[in-house]
N, CA, C and O of each residue as an XYZ file, in Angstrom:
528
protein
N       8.869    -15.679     -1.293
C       7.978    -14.697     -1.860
C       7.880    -14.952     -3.354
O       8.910    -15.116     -4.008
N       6.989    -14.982     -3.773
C       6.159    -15.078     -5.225
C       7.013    -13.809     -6.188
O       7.019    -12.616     -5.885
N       7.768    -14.474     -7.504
C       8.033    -12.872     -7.840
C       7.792    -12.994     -9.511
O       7.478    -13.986    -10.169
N       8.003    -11.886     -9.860
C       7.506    -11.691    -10.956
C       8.394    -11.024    -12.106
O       9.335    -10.249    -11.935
N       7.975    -11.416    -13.102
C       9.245    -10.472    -13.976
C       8.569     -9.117    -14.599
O       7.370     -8.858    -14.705
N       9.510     -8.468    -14.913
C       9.199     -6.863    -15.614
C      10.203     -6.832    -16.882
O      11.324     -7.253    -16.596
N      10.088     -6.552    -17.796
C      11.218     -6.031    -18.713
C      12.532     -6.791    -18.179
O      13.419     -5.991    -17.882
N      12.727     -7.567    -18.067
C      13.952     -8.675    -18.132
C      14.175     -8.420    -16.680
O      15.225     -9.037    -16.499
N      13.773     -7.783    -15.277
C      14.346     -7.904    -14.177
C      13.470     -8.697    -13.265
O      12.705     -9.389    -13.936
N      13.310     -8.844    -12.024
C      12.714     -9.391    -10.706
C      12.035     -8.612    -10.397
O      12.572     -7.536    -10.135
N      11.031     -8.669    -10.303
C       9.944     -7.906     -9.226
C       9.162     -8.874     -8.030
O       8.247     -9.681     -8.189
N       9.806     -8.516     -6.908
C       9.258     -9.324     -5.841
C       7.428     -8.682     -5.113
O       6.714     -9.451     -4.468
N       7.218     -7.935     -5.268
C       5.637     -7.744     -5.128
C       5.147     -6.483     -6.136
O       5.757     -5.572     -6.696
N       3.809     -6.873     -6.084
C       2.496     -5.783     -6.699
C       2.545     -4.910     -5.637
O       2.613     -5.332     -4.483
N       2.520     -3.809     -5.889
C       2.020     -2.651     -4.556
C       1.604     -1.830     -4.913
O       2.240     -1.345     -5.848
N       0.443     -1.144     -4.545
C      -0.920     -0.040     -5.010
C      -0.192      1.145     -4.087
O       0.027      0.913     -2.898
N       0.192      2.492     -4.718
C       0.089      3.281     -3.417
C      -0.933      4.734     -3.680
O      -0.675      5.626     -4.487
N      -1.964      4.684     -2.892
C      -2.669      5.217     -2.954
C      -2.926      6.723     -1.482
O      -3.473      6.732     -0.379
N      -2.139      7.826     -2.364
C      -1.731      9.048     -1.492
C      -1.775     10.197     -2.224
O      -1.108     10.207     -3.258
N      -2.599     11.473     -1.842
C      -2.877     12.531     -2.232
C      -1.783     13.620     -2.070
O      -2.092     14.774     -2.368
N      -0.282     13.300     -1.535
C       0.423     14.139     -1.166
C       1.602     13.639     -2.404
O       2.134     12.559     -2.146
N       2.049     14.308     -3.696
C       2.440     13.945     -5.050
C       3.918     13.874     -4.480
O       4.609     13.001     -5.005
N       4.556     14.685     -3.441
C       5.637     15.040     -3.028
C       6.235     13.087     -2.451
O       6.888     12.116     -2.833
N       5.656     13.443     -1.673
C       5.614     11.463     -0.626
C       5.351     10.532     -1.571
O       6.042      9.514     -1.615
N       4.146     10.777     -2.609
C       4.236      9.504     -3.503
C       5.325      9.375     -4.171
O       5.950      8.322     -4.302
N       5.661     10.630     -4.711
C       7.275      9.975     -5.888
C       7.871      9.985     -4.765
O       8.922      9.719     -5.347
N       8.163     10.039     -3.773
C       9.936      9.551     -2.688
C       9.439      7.656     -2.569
O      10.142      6.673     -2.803
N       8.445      7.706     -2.263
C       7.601      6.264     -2.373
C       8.110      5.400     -3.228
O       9.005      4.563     -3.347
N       6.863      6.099     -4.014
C       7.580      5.294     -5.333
C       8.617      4.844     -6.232
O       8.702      3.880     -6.992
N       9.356      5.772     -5.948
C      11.368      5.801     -6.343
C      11.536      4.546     -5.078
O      11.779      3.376     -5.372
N      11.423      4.852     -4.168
C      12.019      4.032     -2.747
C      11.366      2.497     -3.525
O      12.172      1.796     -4.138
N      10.245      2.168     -3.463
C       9.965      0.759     -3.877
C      10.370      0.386     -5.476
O      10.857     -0.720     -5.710
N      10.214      1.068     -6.238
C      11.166      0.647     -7.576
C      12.254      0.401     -7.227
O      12.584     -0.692     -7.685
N      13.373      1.055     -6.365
C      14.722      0.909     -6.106
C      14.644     -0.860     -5.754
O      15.299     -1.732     -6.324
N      13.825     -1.011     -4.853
C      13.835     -2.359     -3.656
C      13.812     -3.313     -5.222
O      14.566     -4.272     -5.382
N      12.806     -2.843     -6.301
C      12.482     -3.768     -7.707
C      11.374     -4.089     -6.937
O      11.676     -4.987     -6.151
N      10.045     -3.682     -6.813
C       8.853     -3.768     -6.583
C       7.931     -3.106     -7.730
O       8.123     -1.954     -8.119
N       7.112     -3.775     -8.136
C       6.373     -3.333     -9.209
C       5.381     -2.171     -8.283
O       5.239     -2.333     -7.071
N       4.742     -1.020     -9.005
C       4.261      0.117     -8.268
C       3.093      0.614     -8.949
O       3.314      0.800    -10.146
N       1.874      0.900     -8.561
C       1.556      1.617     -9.607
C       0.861      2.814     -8.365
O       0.206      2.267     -7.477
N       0.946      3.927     -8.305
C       0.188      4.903     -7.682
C      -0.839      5.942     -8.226
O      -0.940      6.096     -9.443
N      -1.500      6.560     -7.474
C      -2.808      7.006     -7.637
C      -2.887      8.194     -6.593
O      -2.104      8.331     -5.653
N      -3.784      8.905     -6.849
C      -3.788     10.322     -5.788
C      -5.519     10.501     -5.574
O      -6.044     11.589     -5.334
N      -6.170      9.374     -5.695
C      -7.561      9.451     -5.362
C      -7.906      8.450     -5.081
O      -7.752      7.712     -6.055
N      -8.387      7.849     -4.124
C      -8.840      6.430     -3.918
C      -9.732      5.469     -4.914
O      -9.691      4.239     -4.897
N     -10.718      6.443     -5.969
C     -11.617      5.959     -6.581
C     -10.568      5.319     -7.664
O     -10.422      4.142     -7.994
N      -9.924      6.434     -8.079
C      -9.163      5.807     -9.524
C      -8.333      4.462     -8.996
O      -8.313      3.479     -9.737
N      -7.709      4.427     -7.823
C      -7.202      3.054     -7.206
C      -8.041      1.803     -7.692
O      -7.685      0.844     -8.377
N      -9.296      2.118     -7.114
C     -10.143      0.915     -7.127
C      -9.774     -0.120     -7.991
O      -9.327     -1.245     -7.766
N     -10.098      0.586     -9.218
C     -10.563      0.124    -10.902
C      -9.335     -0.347    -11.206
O      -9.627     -0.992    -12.212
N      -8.035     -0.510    -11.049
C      -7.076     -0.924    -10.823
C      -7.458     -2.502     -9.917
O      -7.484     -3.595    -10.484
N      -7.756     -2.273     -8.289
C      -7.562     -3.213     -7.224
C      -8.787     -4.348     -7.745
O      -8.599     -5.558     -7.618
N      -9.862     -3.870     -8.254
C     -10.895     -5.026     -8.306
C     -10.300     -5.721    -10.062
O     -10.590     -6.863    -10.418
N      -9.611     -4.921    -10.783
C      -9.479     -5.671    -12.136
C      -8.238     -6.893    -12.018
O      -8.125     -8.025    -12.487
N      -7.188     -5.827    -10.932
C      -5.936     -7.189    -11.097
C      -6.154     -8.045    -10.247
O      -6.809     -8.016     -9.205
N      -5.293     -9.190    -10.976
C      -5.281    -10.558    -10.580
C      -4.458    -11.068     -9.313
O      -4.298    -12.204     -8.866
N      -3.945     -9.697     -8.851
C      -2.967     -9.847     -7.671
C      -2.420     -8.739     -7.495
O      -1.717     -8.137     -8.307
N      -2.826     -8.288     -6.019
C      -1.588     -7.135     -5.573
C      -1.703     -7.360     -3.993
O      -2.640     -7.565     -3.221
N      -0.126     -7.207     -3.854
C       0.231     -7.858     -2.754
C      -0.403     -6.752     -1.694
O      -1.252     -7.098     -0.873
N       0.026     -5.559     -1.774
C       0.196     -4.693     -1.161
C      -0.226     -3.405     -1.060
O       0.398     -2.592     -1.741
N      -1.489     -2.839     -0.114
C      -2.168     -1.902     -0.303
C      -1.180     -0.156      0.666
O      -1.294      0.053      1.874
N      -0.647      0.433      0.049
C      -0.498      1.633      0.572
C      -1.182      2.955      0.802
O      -1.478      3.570     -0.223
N      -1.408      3.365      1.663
C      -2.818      4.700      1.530
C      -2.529      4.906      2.804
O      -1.805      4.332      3.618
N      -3.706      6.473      2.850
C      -3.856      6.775      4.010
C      -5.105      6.906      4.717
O      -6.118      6.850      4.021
N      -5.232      7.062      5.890
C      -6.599      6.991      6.719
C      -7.897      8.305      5.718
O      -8.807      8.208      4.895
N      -7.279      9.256      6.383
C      -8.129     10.685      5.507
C      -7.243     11.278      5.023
O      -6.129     11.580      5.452
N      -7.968     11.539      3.679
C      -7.727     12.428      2.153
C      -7.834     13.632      2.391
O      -8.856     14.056      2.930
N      -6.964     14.329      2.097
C      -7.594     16.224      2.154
C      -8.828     16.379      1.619
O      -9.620     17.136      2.182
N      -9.170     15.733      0.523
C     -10.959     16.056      0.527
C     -11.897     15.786      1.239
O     -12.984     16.354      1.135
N     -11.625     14.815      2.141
C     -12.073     14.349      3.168
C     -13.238     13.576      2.421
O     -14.026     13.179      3.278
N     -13.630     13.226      1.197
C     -14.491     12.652      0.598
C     -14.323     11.421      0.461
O     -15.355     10.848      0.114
N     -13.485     10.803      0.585
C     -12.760      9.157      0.571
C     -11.848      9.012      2.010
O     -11.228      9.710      2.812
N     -12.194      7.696      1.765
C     -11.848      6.973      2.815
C     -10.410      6.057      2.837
O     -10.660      4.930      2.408
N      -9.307      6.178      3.126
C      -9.026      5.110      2.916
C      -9.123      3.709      3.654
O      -8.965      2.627      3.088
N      -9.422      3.896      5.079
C      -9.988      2.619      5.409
C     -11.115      1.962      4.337
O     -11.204      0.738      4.245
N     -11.754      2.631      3.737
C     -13.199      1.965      2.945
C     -12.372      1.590      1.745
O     -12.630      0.533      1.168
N     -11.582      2.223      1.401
C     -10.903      1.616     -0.205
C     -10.136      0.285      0.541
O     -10.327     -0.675     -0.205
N      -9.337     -0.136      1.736
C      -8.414     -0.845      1.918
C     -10.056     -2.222      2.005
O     -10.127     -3.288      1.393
N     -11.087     -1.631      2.953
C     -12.262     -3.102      2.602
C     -12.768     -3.406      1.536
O     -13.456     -4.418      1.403
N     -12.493     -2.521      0.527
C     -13.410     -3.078     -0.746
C     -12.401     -3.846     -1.129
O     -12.529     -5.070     -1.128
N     -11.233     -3.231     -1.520
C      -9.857     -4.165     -1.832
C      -9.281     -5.217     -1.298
O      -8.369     -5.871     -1.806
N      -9.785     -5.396     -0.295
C      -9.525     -7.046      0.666
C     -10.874     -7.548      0.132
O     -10.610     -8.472     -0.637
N     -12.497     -7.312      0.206
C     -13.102     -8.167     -0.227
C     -12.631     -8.663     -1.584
O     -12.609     -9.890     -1.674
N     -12.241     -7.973     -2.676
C     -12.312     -8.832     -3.836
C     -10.621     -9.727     -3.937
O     -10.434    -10.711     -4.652
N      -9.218     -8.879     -2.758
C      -8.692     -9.718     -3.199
C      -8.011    -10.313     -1.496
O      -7.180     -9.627     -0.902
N      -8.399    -11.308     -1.066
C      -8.395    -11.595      0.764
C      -7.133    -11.587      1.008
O      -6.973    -11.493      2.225
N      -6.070    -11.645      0.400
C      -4.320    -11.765      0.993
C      -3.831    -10.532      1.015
O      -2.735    -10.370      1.551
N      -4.598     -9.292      0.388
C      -3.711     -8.192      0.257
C      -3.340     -7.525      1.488
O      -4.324     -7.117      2.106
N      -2.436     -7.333      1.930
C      -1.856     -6.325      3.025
C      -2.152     -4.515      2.900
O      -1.624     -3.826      2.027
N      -2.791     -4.150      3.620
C      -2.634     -3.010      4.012
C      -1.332     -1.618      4.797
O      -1.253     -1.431      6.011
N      -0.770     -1.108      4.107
C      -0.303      0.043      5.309
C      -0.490      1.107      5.345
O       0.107      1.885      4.601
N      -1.409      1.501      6.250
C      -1.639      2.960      6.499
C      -0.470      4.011      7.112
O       0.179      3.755      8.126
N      -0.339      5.100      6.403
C       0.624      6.017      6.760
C      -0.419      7.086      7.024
O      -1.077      7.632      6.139
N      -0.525      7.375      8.542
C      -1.703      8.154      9.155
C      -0.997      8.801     10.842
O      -0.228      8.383     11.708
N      -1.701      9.851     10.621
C      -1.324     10.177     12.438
C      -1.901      9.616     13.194
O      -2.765      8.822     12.823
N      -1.641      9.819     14.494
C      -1.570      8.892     15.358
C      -3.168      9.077     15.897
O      -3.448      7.943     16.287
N      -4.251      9.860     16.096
C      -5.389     10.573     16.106
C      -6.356      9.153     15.492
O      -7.373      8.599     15.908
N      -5.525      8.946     14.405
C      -6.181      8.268     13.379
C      -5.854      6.442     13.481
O      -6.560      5.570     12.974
N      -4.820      6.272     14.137
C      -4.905      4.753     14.272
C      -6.023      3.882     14.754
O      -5.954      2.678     14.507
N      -7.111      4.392     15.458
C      -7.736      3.413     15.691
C      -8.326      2.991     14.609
O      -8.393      1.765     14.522
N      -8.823      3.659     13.668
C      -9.702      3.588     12.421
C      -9.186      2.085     11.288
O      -9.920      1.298     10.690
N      -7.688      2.151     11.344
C      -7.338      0.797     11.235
C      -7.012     -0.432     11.674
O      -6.342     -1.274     11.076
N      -7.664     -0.533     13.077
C      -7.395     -1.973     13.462
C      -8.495     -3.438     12.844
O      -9.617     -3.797     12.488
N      -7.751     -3.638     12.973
C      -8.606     -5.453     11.877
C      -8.055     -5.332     10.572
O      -7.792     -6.396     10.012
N      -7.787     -4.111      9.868
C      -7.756     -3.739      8.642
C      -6.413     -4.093      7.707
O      -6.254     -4.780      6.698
N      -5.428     -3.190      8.639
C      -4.047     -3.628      8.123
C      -3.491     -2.916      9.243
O      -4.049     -2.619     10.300
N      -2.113     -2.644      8.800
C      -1.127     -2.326      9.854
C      -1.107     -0.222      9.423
O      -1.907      0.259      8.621
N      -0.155      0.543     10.093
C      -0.132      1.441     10.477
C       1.552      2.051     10.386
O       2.384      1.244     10.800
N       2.059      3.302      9.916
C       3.201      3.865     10.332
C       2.830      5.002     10.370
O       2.158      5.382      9.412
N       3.107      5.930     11.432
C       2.592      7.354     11.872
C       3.439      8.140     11.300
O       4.667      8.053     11.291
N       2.639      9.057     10.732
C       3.438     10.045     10.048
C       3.774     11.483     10.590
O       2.993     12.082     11.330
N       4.737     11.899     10.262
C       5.947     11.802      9.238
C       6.725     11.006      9.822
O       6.704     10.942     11.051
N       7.660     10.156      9.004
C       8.280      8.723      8.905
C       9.370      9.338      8.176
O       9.398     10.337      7.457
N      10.730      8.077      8.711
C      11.746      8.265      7.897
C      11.385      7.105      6.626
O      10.455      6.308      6.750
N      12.156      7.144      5.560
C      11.735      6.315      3.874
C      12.919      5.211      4.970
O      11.786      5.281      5.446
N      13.597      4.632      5.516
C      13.889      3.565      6.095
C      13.072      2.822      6.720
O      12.987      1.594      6.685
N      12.403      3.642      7.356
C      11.443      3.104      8.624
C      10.285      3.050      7.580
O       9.368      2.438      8.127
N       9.859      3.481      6.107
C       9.162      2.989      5.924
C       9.203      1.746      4.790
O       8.216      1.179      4.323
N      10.407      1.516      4.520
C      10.839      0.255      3.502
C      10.692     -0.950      4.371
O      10.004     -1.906      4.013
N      11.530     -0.907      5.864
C      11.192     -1.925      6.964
C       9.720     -2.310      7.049
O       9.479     -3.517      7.063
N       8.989     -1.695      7.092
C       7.685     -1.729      7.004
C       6.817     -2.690      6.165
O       6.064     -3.648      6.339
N       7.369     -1.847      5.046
C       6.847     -2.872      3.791
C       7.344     -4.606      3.501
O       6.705     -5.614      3.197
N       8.657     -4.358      3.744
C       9.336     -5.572      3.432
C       8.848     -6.561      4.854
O       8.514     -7.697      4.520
N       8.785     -6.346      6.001
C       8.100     -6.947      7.223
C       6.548     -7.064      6.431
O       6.089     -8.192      6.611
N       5.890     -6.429      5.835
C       4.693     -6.635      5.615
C       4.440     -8.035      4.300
O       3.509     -8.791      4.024
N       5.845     -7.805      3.769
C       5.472     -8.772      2.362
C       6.236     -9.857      2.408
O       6.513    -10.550      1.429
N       6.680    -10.084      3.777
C       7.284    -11.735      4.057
C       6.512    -11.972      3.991
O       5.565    -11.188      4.040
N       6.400    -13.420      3.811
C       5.591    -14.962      3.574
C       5.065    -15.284      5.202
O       5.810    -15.088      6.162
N       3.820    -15.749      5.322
C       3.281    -16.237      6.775
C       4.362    -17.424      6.689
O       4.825    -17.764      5.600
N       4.701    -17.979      7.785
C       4.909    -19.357      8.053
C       4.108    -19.702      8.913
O       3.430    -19.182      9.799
N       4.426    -21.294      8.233
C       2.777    -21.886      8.894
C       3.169    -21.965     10.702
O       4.371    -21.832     10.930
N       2.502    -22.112     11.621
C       2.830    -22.439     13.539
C       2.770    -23.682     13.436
O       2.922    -24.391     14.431
């Protein structure tokens, strides 16, 4: 895995997490700083964007299917963010109602989730392909 430095430490991936629930984002976000994952989160999909189309790399898209405003999408933020950057990984943290909405897209953990079951997740998501 590709890593990166921060203020004199390791950071093994970029990860966007993009979630309207402030409570889940900071357990999130504490949980992937701990791992030393660079983080940056957002509580609206739009403000995500401007972030996803400017950087030069992020490994890793976090969000959810529907927003309590129901005005954004996050399936539609996870396609704009794969068109401009094609390697990024998706994980949707969505009920189960809602999984079909991400297939092709990225992967899926149904919520409510334990923060184990969802670090496994991530870290399964940000291994390296090997080639077949």
């Amino acid at each position: 895995m590709t890593c990166f430095r921060r203020r004199g430490e390791t950071v093994t991936a970029r990860i966007v997490v993009v979630h309207d629930d402030p409570e889940l984002t900071g357990r999130i976000v504490s949980a992937l700083e701990r791992a030393g994952h660079e983080v940056s989160a957002f509580a609206e999909p739009i403000a995500a964007l401007e972030l996803l189309e400017a950087a030069l790399r992020v490994d890793l898209l976090v969000t959810r299917v529907r927003f309590a405003a129901r005005k954004s999408h996050g399936v539609s933020l996870a396609l704009v963010a794969k068109s401009k950057q094609p390697g990024l990984k998706v994980l949707f943290l969505t009920k189960r109602e809602h999984t079909g909405h991400v297939k092709g897209v990225g992967e899926y953990l149904l919520t409510p989730f334990d923060m184990p079951d969802f670090m496994a997740a991530v870290e399964r998501l940000l291994r390296p392909n090997e080639a077949i």
